[in-house]
C-alpha positions in Angstrom: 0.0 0.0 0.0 2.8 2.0 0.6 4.4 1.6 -2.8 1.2 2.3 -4.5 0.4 5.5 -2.3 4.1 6.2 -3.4 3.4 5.6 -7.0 0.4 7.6 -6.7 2.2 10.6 -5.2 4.7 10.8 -8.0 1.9 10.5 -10.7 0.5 13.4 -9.5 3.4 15.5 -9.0 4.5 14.5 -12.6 0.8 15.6 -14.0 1.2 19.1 -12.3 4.4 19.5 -13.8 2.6 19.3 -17.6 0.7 22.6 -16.9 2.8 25.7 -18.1 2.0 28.8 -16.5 3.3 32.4 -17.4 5.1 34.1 -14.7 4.2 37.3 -13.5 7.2 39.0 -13.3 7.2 39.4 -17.6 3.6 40.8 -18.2 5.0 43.9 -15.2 7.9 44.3 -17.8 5.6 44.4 -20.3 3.4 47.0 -18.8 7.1 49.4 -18.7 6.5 49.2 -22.8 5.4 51.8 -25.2 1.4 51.4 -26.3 1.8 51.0 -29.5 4.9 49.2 -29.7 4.7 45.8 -31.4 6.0 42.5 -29.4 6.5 41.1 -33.1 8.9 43.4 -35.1 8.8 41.4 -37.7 5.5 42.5 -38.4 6.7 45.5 -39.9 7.1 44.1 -43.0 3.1 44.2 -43.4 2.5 47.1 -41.6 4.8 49.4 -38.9 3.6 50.4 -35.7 2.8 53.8 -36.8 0.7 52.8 -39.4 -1.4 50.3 -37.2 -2.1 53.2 -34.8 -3.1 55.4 -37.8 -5.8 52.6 -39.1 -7.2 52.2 -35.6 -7.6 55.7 -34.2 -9.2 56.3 -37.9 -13.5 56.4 -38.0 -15.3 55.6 -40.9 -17.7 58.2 -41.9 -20.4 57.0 -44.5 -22.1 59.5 -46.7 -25.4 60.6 -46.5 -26.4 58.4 -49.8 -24.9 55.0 -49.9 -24.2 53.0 -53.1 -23.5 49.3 -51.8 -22.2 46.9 -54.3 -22.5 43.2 -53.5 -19.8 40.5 -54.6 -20.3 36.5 -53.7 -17.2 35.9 -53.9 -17.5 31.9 -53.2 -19.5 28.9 -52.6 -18.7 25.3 -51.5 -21.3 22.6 -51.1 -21.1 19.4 -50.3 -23.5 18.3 -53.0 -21.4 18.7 -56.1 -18.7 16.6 -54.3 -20.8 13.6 -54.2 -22.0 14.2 -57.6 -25.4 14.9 -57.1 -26.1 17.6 -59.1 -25.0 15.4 -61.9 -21.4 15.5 -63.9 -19.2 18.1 -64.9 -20.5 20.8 -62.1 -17.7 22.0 -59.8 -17.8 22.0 -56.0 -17.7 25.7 -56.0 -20.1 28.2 -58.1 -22.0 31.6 -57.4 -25.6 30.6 -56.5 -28.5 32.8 -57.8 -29.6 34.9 -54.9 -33.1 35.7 -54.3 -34.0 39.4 -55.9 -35.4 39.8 -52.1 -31.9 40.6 -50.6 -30.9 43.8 -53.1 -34.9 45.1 -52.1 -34.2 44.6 -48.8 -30.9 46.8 -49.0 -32.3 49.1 -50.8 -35.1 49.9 -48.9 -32.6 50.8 -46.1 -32.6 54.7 -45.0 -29.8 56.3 -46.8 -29.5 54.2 -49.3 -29.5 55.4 -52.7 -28.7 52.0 -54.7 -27.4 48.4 -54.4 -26.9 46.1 -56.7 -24.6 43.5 -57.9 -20.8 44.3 -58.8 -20.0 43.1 -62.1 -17.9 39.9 -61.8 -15.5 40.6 -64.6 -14.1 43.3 -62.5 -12.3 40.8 -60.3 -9.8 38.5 -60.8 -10.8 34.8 -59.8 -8.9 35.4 -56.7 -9.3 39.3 -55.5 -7.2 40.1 -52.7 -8.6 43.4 -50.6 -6.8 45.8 -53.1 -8.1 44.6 -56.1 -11.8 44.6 -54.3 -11.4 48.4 -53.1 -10.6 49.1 -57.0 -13.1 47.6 -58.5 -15.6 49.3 -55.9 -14.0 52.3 -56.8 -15.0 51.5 -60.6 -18.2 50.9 -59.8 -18.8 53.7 -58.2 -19.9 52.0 -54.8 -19.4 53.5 -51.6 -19.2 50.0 -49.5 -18.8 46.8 -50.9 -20.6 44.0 -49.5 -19.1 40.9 -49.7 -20.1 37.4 -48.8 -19.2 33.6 -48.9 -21.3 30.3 -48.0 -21.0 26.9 -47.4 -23.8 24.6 -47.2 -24.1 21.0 -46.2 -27.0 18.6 -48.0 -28.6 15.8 -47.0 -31.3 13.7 -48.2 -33.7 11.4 -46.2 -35.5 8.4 -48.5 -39.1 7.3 -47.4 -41.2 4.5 -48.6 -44.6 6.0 -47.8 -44.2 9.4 -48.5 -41.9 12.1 -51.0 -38.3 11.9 -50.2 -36.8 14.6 -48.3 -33.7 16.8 -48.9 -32.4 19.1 -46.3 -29.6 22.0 -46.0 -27.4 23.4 -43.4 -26.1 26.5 -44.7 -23.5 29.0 -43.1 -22.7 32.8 -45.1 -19.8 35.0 -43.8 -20.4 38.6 -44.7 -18.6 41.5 -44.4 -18.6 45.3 -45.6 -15.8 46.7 -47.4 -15.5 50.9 -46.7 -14.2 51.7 -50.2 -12.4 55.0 -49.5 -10.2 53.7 -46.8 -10.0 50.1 -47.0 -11.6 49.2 -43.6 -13.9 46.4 -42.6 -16.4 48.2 -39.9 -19.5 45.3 -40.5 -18.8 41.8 -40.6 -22.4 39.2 -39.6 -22.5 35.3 -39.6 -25.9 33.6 -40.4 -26.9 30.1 -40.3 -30.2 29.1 -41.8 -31.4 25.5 -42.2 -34.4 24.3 -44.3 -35.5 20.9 -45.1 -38.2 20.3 -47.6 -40.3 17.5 -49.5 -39.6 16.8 -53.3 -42.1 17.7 -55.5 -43.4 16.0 -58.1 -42.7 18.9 -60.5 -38.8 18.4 -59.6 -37.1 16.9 -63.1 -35.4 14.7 -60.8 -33.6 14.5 -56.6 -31.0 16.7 -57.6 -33.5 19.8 -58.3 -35.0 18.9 -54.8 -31.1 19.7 -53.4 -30.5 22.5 -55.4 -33.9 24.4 -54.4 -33.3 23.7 -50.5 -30.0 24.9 -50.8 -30.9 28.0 -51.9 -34.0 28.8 -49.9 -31.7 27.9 -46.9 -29.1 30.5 -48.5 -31.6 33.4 -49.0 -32.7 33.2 -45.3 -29.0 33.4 -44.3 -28.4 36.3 -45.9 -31.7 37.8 -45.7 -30.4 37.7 -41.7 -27.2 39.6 -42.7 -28.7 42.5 -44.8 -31.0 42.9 -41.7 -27.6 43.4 -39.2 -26.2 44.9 -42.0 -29.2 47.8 -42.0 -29.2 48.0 -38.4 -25.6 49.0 -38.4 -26.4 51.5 -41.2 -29.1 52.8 -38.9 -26.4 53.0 -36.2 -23.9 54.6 -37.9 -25.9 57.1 -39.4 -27.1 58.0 -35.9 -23.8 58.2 -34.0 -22.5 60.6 -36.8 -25.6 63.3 -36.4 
């Protein structure tokens, strides 16, 4: 008994000796150092300190009459990886939105317009700069940009229509064209599951529809945040 009280006293010891705190006496040091000096100075070679502190004093002021351009700039699904929306489609492709979400945008106070921004005005894979001039070219003064990613399933029954179902995620964010900030960004997740029809050509079109129904409503959410942080704005700057 002794041995194993023994053992047991050495397992212990050995399990608190994993845990890896930080001492105290470094974060005092640290609190002897500048604000806005970096820990990292090798990440001036994306941006210096000076510049950092410059970008986060900075407020975005949005005019009184927006123009809001909207980009998808990608969707994955699970759907076209398991081949059920038949051969030769790609596991990543713009799905057609629901008119509902530009009305809903534009029916926001202070905005003038929204609409879609052209595609060929990007390259296939935009970094921020090449986003912020292609706003520019379309005249926008925020650019709202979004991906998705939706999950399918379908559910067989023998006594009634099959059923097809989708979990659907879409990551938003606005894009202040004069200065290059991100001031919005909104998460939604929407999930639908519907019966097929018996005017569906075939399974697939079942998957396809509920996909997108489950899409709309997850962006439907975002343009909502999106005009309550217009409304915001717009108030804080009166």
């Amino acid at each position: 008994m002794r041995t194993l009280a023994y053992l047991g006293l050495l397992a212990t010891s050995a399990c608190g000796s994993v845990a890896t705190q930080q001492p105290a006496t470094p974060f005092a040091e640290l609190q002897d150092q500048p604000p806005a000096a970096s820990l990292f100075p090798s990440d001036a070679a994306v941006l210096d300190d000076s510049e950092i502190d410059r970008i986060l004093a900075a407020q975005v002021r949005l005019p009184t009459h927006l123009r809001i351009a909207l980009l998808h700039l990608d969707h994955r699904s699970a759907g076209r990886f398991y081949g059920w929306y038949g051969a030769g489609r790609t596991a990543t492709f713009e799905v057609e939105l629901n008119p509902a979400l530009i009305e809903t945008l534009r029916s926001a106070s202070g905005v003038e317009d929204a609409s879609y921004l052209p595609s060929f005005l990007v390259p296939e894979r935009p970094t921020v700069a090449h986003l912020r001039e292609a706003a520019a070219r379309y005249q926008s003064d925020l650019l709202f940009v979004f991906t998705s990613d939706c999950q399918l399933y379908q559910r067989y029954r023998f006594f009634a229509a099959d059923e097809a179902k989708a979990y659907c995620i879409a990551d938003s964010a606005i894009l202040d064209t004069r200065t290059g900030i991100v001031p919005f960004t909104s998460r939604a997740r929407q999930e639908i599951t519907v019966a097929q029809k018996q005017s569906d050509a075939e399974f697939a079109e079942t998957l396809r529809n509920v996909e997108t129904a489950a899409l709309d409503k997850a962006m439907q959410e975002n343009a909502e945040n999106l005009i309550r942080f217009l409304g915001r704005a717009a108030a804080s700057s009166r």
